[in-house]
N, C-alpha and C positions, 0 to 999 in steps of 0.2 A: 504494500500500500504506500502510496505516497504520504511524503510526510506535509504536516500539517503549518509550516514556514508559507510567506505568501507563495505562488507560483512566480516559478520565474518565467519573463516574458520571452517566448519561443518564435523563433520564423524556420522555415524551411526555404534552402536557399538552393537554386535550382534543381531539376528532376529529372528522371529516365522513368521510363513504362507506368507511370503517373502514379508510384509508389508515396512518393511526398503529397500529392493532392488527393490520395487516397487514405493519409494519417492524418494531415491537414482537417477533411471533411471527418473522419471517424472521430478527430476531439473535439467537432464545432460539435457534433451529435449528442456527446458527451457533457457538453458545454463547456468547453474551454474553446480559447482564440487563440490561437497559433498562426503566424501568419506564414507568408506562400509569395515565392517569388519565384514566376515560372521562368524555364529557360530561353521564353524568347524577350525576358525584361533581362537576362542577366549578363550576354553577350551580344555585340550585335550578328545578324545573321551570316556575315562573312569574317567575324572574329574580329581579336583586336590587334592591330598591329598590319591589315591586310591591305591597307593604301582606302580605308573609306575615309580616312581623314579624323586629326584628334576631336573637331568637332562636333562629327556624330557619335563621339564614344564619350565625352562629356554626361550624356543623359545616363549612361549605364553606372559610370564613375561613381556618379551621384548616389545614386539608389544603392551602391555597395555600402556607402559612407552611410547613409540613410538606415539599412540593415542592422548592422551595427549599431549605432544610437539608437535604434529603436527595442534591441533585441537585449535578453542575458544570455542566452542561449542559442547557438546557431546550428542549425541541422543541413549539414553539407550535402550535397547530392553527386559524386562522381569527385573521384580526386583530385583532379584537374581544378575542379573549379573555388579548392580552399585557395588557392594563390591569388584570385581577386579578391578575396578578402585578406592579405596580409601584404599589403600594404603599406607604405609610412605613414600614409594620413589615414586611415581608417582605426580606427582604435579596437585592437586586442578583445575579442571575445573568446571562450570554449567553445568546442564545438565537437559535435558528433559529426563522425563520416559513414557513407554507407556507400560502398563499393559495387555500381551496378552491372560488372563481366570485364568488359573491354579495357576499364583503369586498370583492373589487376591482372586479367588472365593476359594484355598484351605488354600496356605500357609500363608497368611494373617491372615486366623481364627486360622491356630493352634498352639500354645503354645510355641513350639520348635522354628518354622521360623517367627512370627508375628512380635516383634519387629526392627527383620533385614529388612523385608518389609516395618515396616513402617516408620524408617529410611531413607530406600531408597525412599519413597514418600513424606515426609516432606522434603528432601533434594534437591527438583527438584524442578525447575524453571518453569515448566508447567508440568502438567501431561495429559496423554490419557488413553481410555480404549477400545477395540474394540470389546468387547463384550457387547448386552445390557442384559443380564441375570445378569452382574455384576455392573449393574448400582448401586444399591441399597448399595455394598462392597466399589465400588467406589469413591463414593460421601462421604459415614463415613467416608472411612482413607484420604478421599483428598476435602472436599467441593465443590474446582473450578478443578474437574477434567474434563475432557470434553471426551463426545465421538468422534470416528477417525472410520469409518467403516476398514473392510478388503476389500483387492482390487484385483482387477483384472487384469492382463495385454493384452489387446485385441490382440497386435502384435504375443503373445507367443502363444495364443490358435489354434488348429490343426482345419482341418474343419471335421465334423463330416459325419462319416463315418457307420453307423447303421449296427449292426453285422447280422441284417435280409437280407440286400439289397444283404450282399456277402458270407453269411455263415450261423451261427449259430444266430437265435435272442438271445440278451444279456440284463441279469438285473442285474448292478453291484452296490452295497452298498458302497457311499463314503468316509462313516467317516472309521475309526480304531474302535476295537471292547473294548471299554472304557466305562464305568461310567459315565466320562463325557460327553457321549456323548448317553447316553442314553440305554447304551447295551444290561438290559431287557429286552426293548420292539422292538430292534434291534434284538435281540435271536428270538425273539414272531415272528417279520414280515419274516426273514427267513424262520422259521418252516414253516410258513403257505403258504409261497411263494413255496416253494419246491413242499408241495402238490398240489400246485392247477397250474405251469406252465403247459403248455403244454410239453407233451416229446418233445428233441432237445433243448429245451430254455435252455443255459448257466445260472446259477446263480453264481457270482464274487461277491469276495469279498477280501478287504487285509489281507497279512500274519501280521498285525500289531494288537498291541493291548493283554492286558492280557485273552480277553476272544477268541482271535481268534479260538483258538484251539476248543474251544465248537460252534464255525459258524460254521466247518468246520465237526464235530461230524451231522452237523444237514443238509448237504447235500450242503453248500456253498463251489466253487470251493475258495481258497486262492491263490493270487499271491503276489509273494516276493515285496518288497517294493520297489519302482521303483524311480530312479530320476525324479525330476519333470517334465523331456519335457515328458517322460517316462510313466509319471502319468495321464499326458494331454494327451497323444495318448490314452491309455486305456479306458479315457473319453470316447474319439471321436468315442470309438467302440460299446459303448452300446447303446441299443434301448432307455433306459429307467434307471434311477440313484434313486437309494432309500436313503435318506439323513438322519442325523443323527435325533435323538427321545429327544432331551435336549430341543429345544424348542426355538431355532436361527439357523440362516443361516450362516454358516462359508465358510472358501475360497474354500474346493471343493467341497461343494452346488454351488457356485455362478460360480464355473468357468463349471459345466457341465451345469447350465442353460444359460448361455453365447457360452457353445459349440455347444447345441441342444437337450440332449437326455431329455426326459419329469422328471422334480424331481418331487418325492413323498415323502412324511415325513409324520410318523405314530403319528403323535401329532392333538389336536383339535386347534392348531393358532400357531402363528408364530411371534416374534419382530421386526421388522426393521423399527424402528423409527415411526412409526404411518405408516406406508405405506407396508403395505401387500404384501410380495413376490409372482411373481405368479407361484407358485406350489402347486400340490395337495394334499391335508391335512385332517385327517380324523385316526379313528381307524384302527385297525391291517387292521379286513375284509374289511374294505372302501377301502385301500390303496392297497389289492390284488385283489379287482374287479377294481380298477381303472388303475392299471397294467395292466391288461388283456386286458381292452378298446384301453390302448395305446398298447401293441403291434400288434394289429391290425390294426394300421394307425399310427406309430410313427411319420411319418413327418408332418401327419394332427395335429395330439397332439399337437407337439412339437409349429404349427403352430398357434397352436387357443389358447395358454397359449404366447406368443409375449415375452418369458423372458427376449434372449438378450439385447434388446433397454432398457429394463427395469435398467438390471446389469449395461451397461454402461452407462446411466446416472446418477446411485447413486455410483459405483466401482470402480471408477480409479481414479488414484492419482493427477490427475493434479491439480485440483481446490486447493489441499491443499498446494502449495507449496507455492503462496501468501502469506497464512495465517503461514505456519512455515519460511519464510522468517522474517516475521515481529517477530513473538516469540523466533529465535533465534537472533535478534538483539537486542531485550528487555534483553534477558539473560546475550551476550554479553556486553552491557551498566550497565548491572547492578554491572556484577565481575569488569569492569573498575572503578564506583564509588565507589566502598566498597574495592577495594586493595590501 
């Protein structure tokens, strides 16, 4: 339980997979105010330093300074971006960091960014990591780092709408076409997908990603990158979501198993904490015969795989606000004893 000192005053200071604006809304629920400063108030969209000129980064400047003075508590989102906050003119806060893949499974290891990472890990008052692939990165650069899964928000999700019941059946891929995310064998499950639907069955997939352009070479329809309520409808329209090939369940694995459509992932197992997600797992040809099966009976699939209940009872943010209540008043108590 948290202790009974005033709270201290919290922001969350930029995001990945709307982890922060999903803690953020789970303590307003709670009735706490924590505030929220999304990634596209925190950098400008070509970065800083990239010839847009010091006067459009001015505004950002600002609002770092402003974070700060307004905060006891800073809740970091990505490693990278404790360095805007430490600063000479911005004045010293704690701060918790939360490690969202790519800070530590890449820039951590290499040479160029490692020691800015680990900086920024050694310099937090708690750390997270929401990936368990990066357990092993995690615990080296930070011992008591803890895992925080990725979450869900049950209110935001669309009700599922199967592109068979009113049109076209649909098989939509929900990662980005990345490396990290397994793109090889994402490349692999397309091809084979392609040949073996039925004619009429849609294959979708994002215009995102360095390899998209070779999905797209191999008969996957691309759609432009969509806002996220935008993102969640397009969910809600397929029969059936093919998940990334890395070998975890990320936020739009969980949010189409939460929505309805059957997930499939071309891998032989799956991490999430000892408790096995229930979607279908298996090789390329496993994963296109098991396609097949579900668009044949999507709602039956969708029905005898019980995802949802599953997601929300490990996915949503609630349970953790307890627990960062208490971590950020330990942080808080700590900069009062040591100033």
């Amino acid at each position: 339980m948290a202790s009974a000192s005033p709270a201290p005053r919290v922001t969350h200071f930029n995001d990945c997979a709307f982890v922060g604006r999903s803690l953020v809304d789970a303590a307003a629920r709670a009735g706490l105010s924590w505030g929220y400063v999304p990634p596209e108030r925190v950098r400008p969209a070509t970065g800083f330093g990239s010839g847009a000129g010091r006067l459009a980064e001015i505004p950002y400047v600002l609002r770092h300074m402003r974070t700060a003075l307004a905060s006891d508590v800073i809740h970091v989102h990505y490693a990278t971006a404790v360095n805007l906050l430490q600063q000479p003119y911005i004045p010293r806060r704690p701060y918790v960091l939360h490690l969202h893949g790519t800070d530590i499974r890449r820039l951590w290891k290499a040479p160029a960014t490692h020691d800015q990472v680990q900086r920024a890990i050694d310099g937090a008052s708690a750390v997270y990591y929401t990936n368990l692939d990066t357990v092993e990165e995690a615990t080296t650069a930070r011992a008591d780092a803890a895992y925080m899964p990725a979450f869900v928000e049950p209110d935001a999700l669309p009700g599922w709408k199967p592109g068979s019941e009113h049109g076209e059946p649909t098989v939509l891929f929900v990662s980005r076409w990345d490396d990290t995310k397994g793109v090889a064998t994402q490349l692999e499950t397309a091809k084979a997908l392609r040949s073996a639907l039925p004619a009429g069955t849609r294959l979708l997939g994002l215009d995102w990603g360095p390899s998209a352009a070779a999905a797209a070479a191999l008969g996957v329809e691309l759609v432009p990158r969509l806002a996220h309520a935008g993102f969640l409808d397009l969910i809600a329209s397929a029969d059936v979501a093919i998940g990334q090939s890395a070998g975890i369940i990320a936020v739009s694995e969980l949010e189409a198993m939460a929505i309805g459509p059957t997930v499939l992932c071309p891998v032989p197992s799956l991490q999430d904490g000892g408790d096995p997600p229930p979607v279908l797992l298996g090789s390329v040809s496993d994963v296109v015969e098991q396609t097949l099966v579900a668009l044949d009976d999507p709602r039956g699939s969708s029905a005898r795989l019980h995802a949802r209940p599953w997601v929300l009872n490990k996915h949503t943010p609630e349970r953790w606000i307890p627990v960062l209540e208490q971590v950020y008043q330990d942080a808080a108590v700590g900069r009062a004893v040591s100033s």
